[in-house]
VOTORDREN-873145 format. One record per residue (C-alpha): residue in one letter; x negated, y, z. Coordinates in Angstrom, 1 decimal, decimal comma. Layout:
   res       px       py       pz
     A        X        Y        Z
...
This chain:
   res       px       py       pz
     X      0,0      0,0      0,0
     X     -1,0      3,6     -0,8
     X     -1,9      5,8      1,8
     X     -3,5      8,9      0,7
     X     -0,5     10,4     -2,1
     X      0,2     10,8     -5,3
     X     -2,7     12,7     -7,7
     X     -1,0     14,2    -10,7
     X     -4,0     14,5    -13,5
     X     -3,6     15,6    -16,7
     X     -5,1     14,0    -20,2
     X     -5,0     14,4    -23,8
     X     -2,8     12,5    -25,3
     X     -5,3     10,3    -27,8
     X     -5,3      6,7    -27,4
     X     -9,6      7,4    -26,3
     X     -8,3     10,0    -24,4
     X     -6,1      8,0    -22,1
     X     -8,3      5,2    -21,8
     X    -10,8      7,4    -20,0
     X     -8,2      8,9    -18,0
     X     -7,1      5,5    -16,7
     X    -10,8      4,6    -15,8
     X    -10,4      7,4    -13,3
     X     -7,2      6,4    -12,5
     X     -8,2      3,2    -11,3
     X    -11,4      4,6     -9,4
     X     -8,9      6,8     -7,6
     X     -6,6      4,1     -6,9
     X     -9,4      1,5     -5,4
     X     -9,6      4,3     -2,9
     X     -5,7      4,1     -2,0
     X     -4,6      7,1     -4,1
     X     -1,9      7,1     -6,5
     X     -2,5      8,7     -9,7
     X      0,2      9,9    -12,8
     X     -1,1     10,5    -15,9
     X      0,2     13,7    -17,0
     X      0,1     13,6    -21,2
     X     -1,0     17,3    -22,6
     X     -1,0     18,5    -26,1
     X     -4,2     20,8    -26,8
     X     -5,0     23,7    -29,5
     X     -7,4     20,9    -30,9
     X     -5,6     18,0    -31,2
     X     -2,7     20,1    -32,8
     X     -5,1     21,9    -35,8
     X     -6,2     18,5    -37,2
     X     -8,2     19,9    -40,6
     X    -10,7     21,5    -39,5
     X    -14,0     20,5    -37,9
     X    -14,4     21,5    -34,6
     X    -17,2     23,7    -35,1
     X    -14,6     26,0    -37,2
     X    -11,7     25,9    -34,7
     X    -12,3     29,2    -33,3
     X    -11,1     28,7    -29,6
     X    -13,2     27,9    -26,6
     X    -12,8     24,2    -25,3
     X    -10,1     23,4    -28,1
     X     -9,8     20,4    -26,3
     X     -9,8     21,2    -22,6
     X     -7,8     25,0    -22,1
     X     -4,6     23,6    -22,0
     X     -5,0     20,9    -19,6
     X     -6,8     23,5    -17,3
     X     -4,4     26,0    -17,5
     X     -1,6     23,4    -16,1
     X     -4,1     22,8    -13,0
     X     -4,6     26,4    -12,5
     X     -0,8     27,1    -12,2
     X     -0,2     24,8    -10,1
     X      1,3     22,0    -12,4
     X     -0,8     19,5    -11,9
     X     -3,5     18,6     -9,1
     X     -6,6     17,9    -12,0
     X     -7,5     17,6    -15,1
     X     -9,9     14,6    -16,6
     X    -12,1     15,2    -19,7
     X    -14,9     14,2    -21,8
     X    -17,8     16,3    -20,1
     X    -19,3     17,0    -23,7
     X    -16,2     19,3    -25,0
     X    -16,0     21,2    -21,9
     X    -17,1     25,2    -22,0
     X    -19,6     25,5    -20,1
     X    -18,1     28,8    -18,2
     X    -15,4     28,1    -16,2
     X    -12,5     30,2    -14,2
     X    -14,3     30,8    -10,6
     X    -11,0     29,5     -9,0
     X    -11,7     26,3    -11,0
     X    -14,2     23,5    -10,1
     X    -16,0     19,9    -11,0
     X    -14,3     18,4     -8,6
     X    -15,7     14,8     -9,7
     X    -18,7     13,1    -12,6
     X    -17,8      9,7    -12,5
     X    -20,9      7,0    -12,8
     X    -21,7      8,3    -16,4
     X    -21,8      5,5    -20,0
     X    -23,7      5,2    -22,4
     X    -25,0      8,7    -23,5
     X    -26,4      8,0    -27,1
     X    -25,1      7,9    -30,3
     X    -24,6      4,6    -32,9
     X    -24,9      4,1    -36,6
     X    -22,0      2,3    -38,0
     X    -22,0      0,5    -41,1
     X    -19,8     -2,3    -42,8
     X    -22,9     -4,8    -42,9
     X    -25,1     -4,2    -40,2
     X    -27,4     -1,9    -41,8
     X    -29,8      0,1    -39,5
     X    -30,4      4,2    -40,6
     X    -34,0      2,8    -42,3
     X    -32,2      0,2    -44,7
     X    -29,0      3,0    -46,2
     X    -29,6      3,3    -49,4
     X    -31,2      6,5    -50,9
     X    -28,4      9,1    -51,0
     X    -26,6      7,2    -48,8
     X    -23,5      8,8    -47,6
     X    -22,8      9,5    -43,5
     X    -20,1     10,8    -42,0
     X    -20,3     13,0    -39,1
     X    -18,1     16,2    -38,3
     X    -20,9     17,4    -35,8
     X    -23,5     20,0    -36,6
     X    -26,4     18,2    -34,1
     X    -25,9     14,8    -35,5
     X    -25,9     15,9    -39,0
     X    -29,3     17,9    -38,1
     X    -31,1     15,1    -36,7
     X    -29,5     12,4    -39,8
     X    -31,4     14,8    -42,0
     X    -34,6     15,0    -39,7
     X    -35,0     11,4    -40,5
     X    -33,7     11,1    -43,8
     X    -33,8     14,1    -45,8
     X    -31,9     12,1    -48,5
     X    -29,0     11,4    -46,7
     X    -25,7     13,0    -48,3
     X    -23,5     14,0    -44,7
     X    -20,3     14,6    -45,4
     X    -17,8     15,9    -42,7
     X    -15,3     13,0    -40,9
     X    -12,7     14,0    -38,4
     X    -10,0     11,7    -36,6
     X     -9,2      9,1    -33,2
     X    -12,4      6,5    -33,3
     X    -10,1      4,1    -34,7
     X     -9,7      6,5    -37,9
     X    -13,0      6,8    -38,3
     X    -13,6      3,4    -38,4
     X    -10,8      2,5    -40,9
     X    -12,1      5,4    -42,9
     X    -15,3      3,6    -43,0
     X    -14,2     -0,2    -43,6
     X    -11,7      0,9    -46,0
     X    -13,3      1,0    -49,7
     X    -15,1     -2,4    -49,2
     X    -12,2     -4,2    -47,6
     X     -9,8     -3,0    -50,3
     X    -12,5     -3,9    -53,0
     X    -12,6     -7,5    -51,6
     X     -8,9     -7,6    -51,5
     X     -8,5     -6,3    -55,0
     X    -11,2     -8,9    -56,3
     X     -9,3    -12,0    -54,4
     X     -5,9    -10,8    -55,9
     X     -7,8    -11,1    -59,0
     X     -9,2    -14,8    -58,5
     X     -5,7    -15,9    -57,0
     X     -4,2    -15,1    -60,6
     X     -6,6    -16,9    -62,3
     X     -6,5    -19,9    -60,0
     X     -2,9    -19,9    -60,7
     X     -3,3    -19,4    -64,4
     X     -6,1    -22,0    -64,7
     X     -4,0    -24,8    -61,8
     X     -4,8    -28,4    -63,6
     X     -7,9    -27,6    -65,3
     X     -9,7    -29,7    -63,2
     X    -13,5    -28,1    -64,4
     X    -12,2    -24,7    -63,0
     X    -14,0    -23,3    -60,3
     X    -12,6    -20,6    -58,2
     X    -14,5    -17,7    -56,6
     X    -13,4    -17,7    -53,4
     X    -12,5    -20,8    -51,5
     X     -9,9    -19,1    -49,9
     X     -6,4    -17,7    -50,8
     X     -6,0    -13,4    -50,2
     X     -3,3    -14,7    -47,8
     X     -5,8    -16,9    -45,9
     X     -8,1    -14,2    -45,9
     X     -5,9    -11,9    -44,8
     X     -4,8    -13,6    -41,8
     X     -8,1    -13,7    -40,5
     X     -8,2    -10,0    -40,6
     X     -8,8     -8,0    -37,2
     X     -5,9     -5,2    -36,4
     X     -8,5     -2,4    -37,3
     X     -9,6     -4,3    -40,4
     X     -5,9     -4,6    -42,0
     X     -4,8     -0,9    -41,6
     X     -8,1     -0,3    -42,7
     X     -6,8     -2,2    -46,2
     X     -3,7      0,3    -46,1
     X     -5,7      3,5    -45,7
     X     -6,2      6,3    -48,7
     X     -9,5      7,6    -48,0
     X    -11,1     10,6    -50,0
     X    -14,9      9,8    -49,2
     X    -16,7      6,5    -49,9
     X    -18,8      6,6    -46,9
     X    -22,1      4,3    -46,2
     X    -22,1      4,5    -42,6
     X    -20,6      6,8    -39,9
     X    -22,3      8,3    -36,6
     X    -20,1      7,9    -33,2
     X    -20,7      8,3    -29,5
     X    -21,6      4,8    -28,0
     X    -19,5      5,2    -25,5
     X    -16,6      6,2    -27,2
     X    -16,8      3,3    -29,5
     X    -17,4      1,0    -25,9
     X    -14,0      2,5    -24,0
     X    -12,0      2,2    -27,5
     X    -12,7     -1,4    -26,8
     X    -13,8     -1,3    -30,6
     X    -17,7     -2,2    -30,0
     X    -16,5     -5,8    -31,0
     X    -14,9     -5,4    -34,5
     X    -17,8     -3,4    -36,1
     X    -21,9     -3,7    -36,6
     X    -23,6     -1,1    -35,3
     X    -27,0     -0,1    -34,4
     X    -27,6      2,2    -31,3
     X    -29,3      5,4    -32,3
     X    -32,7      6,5    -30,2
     X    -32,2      9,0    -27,9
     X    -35,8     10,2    -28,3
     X    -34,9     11,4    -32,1
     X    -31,1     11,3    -31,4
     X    -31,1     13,6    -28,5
     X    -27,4     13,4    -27,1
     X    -25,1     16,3    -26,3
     X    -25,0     17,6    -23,2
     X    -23,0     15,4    -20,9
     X    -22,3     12,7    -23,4
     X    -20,7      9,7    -21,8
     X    -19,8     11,6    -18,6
     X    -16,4     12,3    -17,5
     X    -15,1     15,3    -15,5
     X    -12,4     15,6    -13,5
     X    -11,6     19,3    -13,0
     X     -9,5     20,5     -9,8
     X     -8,7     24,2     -7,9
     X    -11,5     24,6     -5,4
     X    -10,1     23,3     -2,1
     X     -9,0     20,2     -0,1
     X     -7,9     18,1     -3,3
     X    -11,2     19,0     -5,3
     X    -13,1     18,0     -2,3
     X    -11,3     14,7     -1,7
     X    -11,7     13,6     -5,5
     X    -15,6     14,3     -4,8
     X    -15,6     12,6     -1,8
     X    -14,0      9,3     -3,7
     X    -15,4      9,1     -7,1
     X    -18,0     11,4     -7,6
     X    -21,7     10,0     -8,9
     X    -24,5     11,9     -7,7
     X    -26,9     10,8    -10,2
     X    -24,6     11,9    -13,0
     X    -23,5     14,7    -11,1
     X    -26,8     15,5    -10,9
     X    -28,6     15,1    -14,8
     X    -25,0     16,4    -16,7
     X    -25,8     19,9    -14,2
     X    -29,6     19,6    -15,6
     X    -28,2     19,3    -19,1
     X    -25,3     21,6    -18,7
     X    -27,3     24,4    -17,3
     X    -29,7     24,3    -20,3
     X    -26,9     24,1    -22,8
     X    -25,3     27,5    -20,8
     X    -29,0     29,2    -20,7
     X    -29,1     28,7    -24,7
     X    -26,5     29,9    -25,3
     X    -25,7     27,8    -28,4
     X    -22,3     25,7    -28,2
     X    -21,2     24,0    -30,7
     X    -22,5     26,3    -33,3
     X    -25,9     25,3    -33,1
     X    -27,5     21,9    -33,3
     X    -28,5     20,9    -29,7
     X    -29,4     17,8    -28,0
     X    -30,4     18,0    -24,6
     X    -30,7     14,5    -22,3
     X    -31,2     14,3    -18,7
     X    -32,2     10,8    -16,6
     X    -32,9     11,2    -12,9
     X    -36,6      9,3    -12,4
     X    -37,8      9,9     -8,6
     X    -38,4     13,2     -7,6
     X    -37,8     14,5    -11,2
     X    -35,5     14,9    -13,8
     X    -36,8     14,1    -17,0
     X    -35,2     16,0    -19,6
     X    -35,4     16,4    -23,1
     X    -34,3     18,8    -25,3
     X    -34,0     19,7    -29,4
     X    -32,7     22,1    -31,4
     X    -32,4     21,8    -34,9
     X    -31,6     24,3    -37,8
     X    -28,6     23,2    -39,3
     X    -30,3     21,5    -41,9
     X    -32,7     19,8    -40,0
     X    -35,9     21,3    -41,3
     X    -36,8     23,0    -38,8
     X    -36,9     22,1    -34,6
     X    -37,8     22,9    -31,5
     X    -38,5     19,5    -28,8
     X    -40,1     19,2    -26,0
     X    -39,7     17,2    -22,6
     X    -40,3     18,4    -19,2
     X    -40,2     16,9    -15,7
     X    -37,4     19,0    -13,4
     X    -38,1     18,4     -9,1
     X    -34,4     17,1     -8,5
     X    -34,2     19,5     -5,2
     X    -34,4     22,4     -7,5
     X    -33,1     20,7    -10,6
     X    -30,7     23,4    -11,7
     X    -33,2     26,4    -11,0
     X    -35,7     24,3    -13,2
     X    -33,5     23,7    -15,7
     X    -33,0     27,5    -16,2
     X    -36,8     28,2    -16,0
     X    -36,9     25,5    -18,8
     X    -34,7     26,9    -20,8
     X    -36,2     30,5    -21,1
     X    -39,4     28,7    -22,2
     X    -37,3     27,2    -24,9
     X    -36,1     30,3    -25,9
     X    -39,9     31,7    -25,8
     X    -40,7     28,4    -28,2
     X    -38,4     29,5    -30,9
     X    -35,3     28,1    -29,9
     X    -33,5     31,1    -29,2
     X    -33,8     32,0    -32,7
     X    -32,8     28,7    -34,7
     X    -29,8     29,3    -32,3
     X    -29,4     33,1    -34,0
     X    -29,8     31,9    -37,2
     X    -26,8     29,1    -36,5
     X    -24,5     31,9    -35,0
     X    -25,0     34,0    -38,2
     X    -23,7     31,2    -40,4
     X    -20,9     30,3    -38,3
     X    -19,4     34,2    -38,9
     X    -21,1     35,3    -34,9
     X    -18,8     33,6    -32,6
     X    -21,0     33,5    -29,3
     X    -18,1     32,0    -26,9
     X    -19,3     29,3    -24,6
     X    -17,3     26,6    -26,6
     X    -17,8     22,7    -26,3
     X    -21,0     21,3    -25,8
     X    -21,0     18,9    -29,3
     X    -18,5     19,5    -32,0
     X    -16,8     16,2    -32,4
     X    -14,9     15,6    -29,4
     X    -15,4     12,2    -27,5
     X    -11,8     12,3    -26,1
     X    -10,0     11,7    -29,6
């Protein structure tokens, strides 16, 4: 029996979303909460054309959910640290950083393939201005073409031309096994029937078959641990991306469940909150607000607690990915945020401040302290 009361939290609405939502839910609940779900509709999930980097709101996909804490609505609010401004109303706080996933990004492909064996010109899909930096840092040759949508839609997007290019091919042996039935020297193509091979197709693999897609693409880039809490890792290949050359986002993988400062922020600390996450997303976090970049500048910046030190390491990338600015440094934990904004000042003195200018420029000067990556791990 529940002791403690009912926790009204709100989420986005995606099926990614939710999932994430419920993983606090139940963290809440092993420490004899109850918890609603409160379903929210937000600015991003409602302009669905354009890539996040061109929305032109701060926290597309957090404001609204916040807003409904801050009246009063709702007791908190749990997101995908990564898309969250990195200012924040002073009457609002982190109340919580769950024990953080995976932080790094995959490579997707419909065979397998690592980033070294796409073809030459191969085609990757990405909506995010960092990942499609750091593609081209590796393979100037790559063709990146812009891919919005839930995980599951990306992946269908993906899977799509090859499994409808089998399906055509088997509809096309069936008819000539049928045409050629008694000839005993035929020999058909396939051993199987399209209907046999249908059957045996996964859920994501047959809508995949029904999808109209407008880009043919080789392989697709998504957060690891999107693709993990989608429960999707198991019907795709995939290679997991270095985080050395594939810096993450800022607080990719972490979740963050955002409360009014007082007694209910406190006790949502208190019940789920990881210190070690808590403690490398601030490191990370802190640089991302010193920059100053957002999502209009390609920035990676990764965080691991080691000791007495944070070891953190940071790129930014022209939008092409021809130019860079990385380094690592070691951060003392019991000044960890203090560090990180020292750090970040000799970033700037590097060069980094102005591959961060030159990113604002082309994205028409918007400065606002939007999401920390620009394709949003809660959809």
């Amino acid at each position: 029996m529940r002791t403690r009361g009912t926790l009204r939290l709100a989420t986005r609405g995606s099926a990614l979303a939710r999932r994430q939502a419920s993983l606090v839910q139940e963290a809440l609940e092993e420490r004899r909460y109850e918890v609603e779900l409160v379903t929210v509709e937000t600015t991003g999930d409602q302009i669905r054309d354009e890539l996040i980097h061109q929305l032109g709101k701060t926290g597309a996909f957090v404001r609204e959910l916040d807003e409904r804490v801050l009246e009063g609505d709702l007791d908190g609010a749990v997101h995908s640290m990564k898309d969250m401004p990195t200012e924040q109303p002073a009457e609002l706080v982190t109340a919580a950083v769950p024990e953080r996933g995976p932080p790094g990004d995959v490579l997707v492909t419909p065979d397998g393939s690592t980033l070294e064996e796409l073809p030459e010109g191969a085609t990757v899909g990405t909506s995010s201005l960092r990942r499609r930096a750091q593609l081209l840092s590796e393979r100037s040759d790559l063709t990146v073409e812009p891919l919005r949508g839930n995980v599951d839609t990306r992946l269908e997007k993906l899977l799509a031309p090859a499994l409808q290019g089998e399906h055509q091919d088997r509809t096309e042996a069936d008819e000539e096994r049928k045409a050629n039935t008694g000839d005993e020297e035929f020999e058909p193509e396939f051993d199987r029937t399209v209907d046999d091979w249908f059957d045996d197709l996964s859920e994501l693999e047959r809508r995949a078959l029904g999808r109209e897609v407008e880009t043919d693409y080789d392989a697709i880039v998504l957060a690891e641990a999107g693709l993990e809490r989608s429960g999707l890792s198991h019907s795709v290949d995939f290679q997991s991306l270095p985080t050395q050359s594939f810096v993450p986002a800022p607080g990719q993988g972490a979740l963050a469940v955002t409360a009014r400062d007082g007694e209910t922020a406190r006790e949502i600390q208190s019940a789920i909150d990881h210190p070690r996450s808590r403690v490398e997303t601030t490191v990370e976090r802190t640089l991302l607000a010193e920059l100053g970049g957002g999502c209009i500048a390609p920035i990676g910046i990764y965080a691991i607690l080691q000791g007495e030190y944070v070891h953190t390491r940071v790129s930014v990338f022209d939008r092409d990915g021809e130019e860079s600015v990385l380094t690592t440094r070691d951060l003392p934990v019991e000044t960890h945020a203090d560090a990180a904004r020292a750090f970040a000042a000799d970033l700037a003195d590097r060069g980094a401040d102005e591959l961060i200018e030159r990113a604002r420029k082309a994205s028409g000067g918007d400065d606002a302290p939007v999401s920390t990556d620009d394709q949003p791990e809660g959809k």
